[in-house]
C-alpha positions as CSV (number, residue, x, y, z in Angstrom):
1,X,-41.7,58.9,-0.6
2,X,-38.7,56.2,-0.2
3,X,-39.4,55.8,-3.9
4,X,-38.8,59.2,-4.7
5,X,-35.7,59.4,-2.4
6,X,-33.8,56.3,-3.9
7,X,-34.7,57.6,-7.5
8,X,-31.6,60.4,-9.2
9,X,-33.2,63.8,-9.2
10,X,-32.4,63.8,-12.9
11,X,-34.6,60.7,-13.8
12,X,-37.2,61.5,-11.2
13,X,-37.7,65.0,-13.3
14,X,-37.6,62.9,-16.0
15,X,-40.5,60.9,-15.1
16,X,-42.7,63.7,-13.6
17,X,-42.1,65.5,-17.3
18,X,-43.9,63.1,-19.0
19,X,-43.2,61.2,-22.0
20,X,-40.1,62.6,-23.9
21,X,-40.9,64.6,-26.9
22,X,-40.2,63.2,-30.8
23,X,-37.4,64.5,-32.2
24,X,-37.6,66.6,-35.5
25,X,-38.3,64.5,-38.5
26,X,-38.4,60.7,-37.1
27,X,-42.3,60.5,-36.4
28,X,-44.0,58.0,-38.6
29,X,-47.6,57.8,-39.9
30,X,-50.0,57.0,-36.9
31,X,-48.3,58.3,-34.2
32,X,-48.1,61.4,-31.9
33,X,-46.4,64.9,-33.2
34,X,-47.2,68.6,-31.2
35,X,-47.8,70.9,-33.8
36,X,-46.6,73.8,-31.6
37,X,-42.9,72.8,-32.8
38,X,-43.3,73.3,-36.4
39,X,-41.1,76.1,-37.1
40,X,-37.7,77.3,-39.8
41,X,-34.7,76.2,-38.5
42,X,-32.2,78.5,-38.1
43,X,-29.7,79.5,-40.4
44,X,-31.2,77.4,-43.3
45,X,-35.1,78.9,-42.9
46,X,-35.8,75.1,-43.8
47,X,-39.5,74.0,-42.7
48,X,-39.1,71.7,-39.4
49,X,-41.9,69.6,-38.0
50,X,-41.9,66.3,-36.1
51,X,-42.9,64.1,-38.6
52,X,-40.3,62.3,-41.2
53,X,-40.7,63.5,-45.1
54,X,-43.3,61.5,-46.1
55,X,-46.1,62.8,-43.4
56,X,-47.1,66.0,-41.8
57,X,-48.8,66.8,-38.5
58,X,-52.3,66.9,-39.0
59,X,-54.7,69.0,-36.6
60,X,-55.2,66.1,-34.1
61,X,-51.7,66.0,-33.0
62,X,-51.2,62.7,-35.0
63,X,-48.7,62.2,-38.5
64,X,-50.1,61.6,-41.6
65,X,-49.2,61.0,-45.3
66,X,-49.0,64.1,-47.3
67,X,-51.8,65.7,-49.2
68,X,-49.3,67.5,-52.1
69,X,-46.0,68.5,-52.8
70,X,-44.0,71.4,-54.3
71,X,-41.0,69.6,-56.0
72,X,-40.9,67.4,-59.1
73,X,-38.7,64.8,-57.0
74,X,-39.4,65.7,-53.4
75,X,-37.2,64.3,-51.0
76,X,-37.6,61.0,-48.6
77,X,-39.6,58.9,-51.6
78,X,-38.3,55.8,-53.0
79,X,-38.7,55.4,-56.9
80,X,-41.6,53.2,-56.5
81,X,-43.4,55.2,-54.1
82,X,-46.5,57.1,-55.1
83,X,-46.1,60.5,-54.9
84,X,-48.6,63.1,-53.5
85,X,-50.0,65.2,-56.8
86,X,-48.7,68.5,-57.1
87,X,-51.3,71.7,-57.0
88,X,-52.8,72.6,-60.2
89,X,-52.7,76.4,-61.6
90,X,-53.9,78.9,-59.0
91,X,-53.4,77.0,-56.6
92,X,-49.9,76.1,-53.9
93,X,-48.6,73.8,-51.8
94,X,-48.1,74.8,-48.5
95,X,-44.2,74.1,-46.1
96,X,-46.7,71.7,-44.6
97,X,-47.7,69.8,-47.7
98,X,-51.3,68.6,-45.9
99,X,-53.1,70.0,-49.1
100,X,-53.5,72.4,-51.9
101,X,-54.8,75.8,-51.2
102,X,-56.1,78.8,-53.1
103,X,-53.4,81.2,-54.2
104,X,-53.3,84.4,-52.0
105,X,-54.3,87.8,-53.2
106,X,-52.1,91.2,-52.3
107,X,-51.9,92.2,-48.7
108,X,-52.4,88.4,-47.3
109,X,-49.8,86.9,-44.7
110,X,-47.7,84.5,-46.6
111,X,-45.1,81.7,-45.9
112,X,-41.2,82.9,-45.3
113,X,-39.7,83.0,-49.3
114,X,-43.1,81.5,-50.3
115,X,-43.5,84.2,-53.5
116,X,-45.5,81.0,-55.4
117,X,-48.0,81.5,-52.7
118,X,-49.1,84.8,-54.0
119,X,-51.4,85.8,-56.7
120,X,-49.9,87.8,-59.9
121,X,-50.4,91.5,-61.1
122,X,-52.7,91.7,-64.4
123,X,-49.3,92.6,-66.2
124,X,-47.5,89.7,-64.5
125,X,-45.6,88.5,-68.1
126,X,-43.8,92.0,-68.0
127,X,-43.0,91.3,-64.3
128,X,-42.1,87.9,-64.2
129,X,-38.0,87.4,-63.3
130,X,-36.7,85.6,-66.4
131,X,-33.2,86.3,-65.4
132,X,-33.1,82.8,-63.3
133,X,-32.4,84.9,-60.0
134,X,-35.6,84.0,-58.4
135,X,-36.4,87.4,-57.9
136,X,-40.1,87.2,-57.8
137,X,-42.5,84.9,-59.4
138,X,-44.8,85.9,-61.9
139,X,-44.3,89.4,-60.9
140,X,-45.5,88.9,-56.8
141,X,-43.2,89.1,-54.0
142,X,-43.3,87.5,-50.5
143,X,-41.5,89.9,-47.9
144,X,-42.0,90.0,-44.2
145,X,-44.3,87.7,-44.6
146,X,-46.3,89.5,-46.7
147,X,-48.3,89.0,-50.4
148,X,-46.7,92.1,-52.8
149,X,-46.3,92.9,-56.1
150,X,-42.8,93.8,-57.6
151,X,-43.8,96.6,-59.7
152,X,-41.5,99.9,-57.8
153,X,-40.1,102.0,-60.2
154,X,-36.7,104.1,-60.1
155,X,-37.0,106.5,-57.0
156,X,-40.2,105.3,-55.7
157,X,-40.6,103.9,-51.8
158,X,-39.6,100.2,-51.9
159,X,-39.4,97.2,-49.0
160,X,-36.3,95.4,-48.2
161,X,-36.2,92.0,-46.5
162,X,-32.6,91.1,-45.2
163,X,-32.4,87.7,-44.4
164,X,-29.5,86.3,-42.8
165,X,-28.4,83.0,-44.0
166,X,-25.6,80.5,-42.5
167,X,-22.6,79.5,-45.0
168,X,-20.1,77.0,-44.6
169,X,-16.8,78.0,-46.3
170,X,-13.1,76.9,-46.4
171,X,-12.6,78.7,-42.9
172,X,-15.6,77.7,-41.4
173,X,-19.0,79.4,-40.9
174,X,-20.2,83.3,-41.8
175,X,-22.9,84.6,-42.2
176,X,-24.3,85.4,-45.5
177,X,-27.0,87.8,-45.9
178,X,-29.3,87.8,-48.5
179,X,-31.6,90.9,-49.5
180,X,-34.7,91.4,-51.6
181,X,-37.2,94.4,-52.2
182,X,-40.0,94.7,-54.3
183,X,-38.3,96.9,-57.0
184,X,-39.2,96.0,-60.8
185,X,-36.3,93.2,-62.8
186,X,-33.1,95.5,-63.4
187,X,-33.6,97.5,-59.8
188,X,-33.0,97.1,-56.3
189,X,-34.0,98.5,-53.2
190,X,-31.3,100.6,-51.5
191,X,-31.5,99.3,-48.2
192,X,-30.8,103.1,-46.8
193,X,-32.9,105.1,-48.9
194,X,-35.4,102.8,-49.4
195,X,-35.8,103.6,-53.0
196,X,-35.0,101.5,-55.9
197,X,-32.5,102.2,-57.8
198,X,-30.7,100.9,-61.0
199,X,-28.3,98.0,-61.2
200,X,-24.9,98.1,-61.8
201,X,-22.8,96.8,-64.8
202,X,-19.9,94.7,-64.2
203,X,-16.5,96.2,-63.5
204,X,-18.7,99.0,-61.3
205,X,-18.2,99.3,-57.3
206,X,-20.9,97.7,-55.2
207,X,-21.4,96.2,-51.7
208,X,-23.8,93.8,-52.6
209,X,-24.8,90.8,-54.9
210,X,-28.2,92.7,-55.7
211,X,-26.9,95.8,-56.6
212,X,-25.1,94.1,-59.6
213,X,-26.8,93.2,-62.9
214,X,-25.7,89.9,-62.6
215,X,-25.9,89.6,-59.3
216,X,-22.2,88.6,-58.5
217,X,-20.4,91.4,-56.5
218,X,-17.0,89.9,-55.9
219,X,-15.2,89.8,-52.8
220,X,-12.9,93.1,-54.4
221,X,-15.8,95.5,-54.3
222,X,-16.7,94.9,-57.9
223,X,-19.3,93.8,-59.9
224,X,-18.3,90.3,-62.0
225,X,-19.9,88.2,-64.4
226,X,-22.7,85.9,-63.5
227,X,-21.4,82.9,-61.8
228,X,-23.3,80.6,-63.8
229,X,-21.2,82.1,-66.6
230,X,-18.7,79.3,-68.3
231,X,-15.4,80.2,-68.7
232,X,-13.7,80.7,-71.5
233,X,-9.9,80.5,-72.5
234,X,-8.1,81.8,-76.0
235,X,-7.6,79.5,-78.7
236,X,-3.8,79.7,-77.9
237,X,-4.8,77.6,-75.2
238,X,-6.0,74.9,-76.5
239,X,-3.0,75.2,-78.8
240,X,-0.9,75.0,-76.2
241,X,-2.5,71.8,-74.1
242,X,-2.7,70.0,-77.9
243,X,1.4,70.3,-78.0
244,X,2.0,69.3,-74.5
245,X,-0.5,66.3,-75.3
246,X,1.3,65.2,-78.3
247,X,4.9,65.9,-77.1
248,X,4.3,64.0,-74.0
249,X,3.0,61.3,-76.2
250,X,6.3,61.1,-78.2
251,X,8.5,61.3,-75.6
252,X,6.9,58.7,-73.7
253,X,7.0,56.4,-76.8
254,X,10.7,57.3,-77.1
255,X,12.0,57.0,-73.8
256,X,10.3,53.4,-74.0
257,X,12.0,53.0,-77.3
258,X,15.6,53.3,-75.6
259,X,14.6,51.5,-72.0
260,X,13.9,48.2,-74.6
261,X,17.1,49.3,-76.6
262,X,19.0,49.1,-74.0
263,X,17.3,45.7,-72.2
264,X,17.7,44.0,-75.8
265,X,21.2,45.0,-76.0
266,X,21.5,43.5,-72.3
267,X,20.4,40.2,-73.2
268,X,21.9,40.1,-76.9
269,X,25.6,40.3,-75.0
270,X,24.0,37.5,-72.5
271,X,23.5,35.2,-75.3
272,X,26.6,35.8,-76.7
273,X,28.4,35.4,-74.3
274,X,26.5,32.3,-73.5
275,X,27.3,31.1,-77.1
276,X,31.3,31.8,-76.6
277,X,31.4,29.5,-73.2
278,X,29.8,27.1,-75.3
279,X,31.9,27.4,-78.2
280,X,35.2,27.1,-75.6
281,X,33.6,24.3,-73.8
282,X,33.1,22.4,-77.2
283,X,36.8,23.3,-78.4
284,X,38.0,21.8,-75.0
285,X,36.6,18.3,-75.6
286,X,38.1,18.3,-79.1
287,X,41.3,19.0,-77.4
288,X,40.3,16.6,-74.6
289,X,39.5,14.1,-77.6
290,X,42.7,14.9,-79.6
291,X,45.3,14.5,-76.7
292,X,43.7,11.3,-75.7
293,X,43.8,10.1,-79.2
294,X,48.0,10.9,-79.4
295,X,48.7,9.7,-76.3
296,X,47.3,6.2,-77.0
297,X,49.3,6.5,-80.3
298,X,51.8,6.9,-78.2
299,X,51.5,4.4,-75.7
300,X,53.5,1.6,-77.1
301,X,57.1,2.1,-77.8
302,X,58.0,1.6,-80.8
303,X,54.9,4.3,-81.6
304,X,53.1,1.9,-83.2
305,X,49.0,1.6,-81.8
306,X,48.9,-1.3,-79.0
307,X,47.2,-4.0,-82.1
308,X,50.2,-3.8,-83.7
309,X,52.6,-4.5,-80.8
310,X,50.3,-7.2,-79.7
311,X,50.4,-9.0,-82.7
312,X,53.2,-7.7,-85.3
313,X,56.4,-8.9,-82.8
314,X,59.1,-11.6,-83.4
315,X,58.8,-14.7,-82.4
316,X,55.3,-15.2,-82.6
317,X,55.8,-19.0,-83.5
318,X,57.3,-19.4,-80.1
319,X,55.4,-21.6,-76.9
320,X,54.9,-18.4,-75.6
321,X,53.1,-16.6,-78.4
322,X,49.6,-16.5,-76.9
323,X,51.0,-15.3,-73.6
324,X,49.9,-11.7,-75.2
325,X,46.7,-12.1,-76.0
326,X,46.1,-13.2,-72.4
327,X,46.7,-9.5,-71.3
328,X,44.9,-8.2,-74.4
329,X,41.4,-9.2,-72.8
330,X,42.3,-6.6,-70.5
331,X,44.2,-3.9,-72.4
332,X,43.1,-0.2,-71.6
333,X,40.9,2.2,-73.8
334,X,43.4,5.0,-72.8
335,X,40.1,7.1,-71.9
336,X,41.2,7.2,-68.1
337,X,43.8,9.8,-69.6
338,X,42.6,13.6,-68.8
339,X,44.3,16.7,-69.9
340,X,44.7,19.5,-67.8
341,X,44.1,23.2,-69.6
342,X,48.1,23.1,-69.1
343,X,48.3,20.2,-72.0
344,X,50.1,18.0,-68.7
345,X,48.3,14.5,-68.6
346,X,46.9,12.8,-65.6
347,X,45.3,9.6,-64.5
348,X,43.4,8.5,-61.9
349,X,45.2,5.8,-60.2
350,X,42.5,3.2,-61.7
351,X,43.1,-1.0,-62.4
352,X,42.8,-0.7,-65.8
353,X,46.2,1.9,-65.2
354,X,47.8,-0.4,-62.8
355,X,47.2,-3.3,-65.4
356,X,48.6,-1.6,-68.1
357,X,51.9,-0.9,-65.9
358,X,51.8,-4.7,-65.1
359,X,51.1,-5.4,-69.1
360,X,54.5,-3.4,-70.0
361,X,56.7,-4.9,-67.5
362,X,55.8,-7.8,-68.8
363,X,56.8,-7.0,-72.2
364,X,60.2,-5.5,-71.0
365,X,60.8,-8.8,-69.8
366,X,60.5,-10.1,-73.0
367,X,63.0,-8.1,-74.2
């Protein structure tokens, strides 16, 4: 009693409940499943049992592996799986895949949509849906649950099975209801009447996809082509998209022929210009060159080069006539000369300068 009184109501139920029941499609081989919850899920109509895809839930409440299956590839196998066998002629596969059973004649309870389940009418080849609708199969019908043949003739009594289904659109969920009757390929069953009655050719009024031939009534109230249908377009068309195609193709390749025009141009004037500041930069040392070369003609004043002064005066028999060639160890190159872009000429204040001043007062002494 404390227990129960210390224990949340919630979990307590919990607890009295029992174990907590599988949920839909995650039981594995071996273990429990309640076979009371198989049932179609709504809105889809899809088969729903507690076992996953590769089991189903055998009489003694327990999963196992599937005795059969309905599809080529059926869903939940891995490529190197083994696959149940699929049921050989006159025979089905049952929603719950456990094994193959005997098809079922006319009149017999049958699984929801399960027309494969049901056996065909002596003149099932002039039956059969070939139209890809899934109409019927082999000429039988399943409605309500029940084995039929679709063999009604224009104005006779049909049965009409509306089925509603859930669709998921651009705006969300509607409901999309399917209808099928037990008229012969090319009728349908008038769901007021309850006669069959002729289908409709496209471009013709109709409220629903099975009174059309092709079984596309379009949201205007008219019947339209099949929807399986490709579309076609007019050779101008293709004309059309072949000149855009090409056109955009030679304008691409001549707008790229201008962009490079114009970057080549771009660096054709950098390189000439490059070349000119070269060309002035190589003029200027000439004239550098040349105005350093007059003004050490210059230098000396009778114009003559410095050699010649040194060595071509009078008197050079006199006591002092190696006094001069003292001061020619240490005569300047004239190099310490600059010329400014004005043609003016500069120096820099150096010894070799300052011993050439001393150099020519000593020679205007001499004088």
């Amino acid at each position: 009693m404390l227990l129960a009184l210390l224990i949340p109501p919630t979990l307590l139920f919990t607890l009295l409940a029992g174990p907590a029941p599988a949920r839909a499609g995650t039981v594995t081989f071996g273990h429990y499943c309640n076979p009371a919850r198989q049932k179609l899920q709504e809105g889809t109509y899809q088969f729903q049992t507690d076992c996953d895809a590769q089991t189903y839930c055998a009489a003694n409440s327990t999963c196992a592996h599937r005795g059969c299956r309905s599809d080529e590839f059926p869903f939940g196998y891995s490529p190197t799986q083994k696959l149940p066998p699929k049921c050989d002629k006159g025979f089905f596969c049952p929603d719950e895949m456990d094994q193959c059973q005997q098809i079922l004649p006319v009149g017999s309870p049958c699984q929801f949509n399960r027309d494969d389940e049901c056996e065909g009418p002596p003149n099932f080849k002039e039956l059969a849906d070939t139209t890809g609708f899934g109409l019927n199969v082999n000429g039988s019908v399943c409605l309500n649950n029940i084995c039929m043949w679709a063999n009604v003739t224009v104005g006779q009594t049909c049965i009409v099975q509306n089925t509603a289904y859930t669709a998921y659109g651009p705006d969300g969920e509607f409901i999309d209801i399917v209808s099928r009757g037990n008229c012969k390929v090319g009728l349908y069953c008038d769901a007021q009447q309850l006669v069959c009655v002729q289908n409709k050719a496209v471009g013709e009024t109709c409220d629903a996809d099975k009174e059309c031939e092709t079984y596309n009534c379009l949201a205007s109230g008219v019947c339209g082509v099949r929807a399986d249908v490709p579309r076609e377009v007019g050779k101008w068309v293709y004309a059309v998209v072949a000149i855009l195609i090409v056109g955009g193709m030679v304008g691409t390749l001549v707008g790229l022929y201008f962009l490079h025009r114009k970057d080549r141009t771009q660096e054709r004037e950098k390189r000439l210009q490059y070349w000119r500041e070269q060309n002035a930069f190589r003029q200027n040392i000439m004239q550098m060159q040349q105005t350093a070369r007059n003004s050490l003609m210059s230098f000396t004043p009778t114009g003559g080069s410095p050699r010649s002064t040194i060595y071509g005066r009078e008197g050079l028999q006199s006591e002092d006539s190696q006094a001069p060639m003292l001061h020619a160890a240490s005569k300047s190159s004239a190099l310490r000369y600059y010329v400014s872009d004005d043609g003016s000429q500069f120096d820099d204040k150096s010894d070799e300068d300052l011993m050439m001043r001393r150099r020519d007062n000593g020679e205007g002494n001499r004088f």
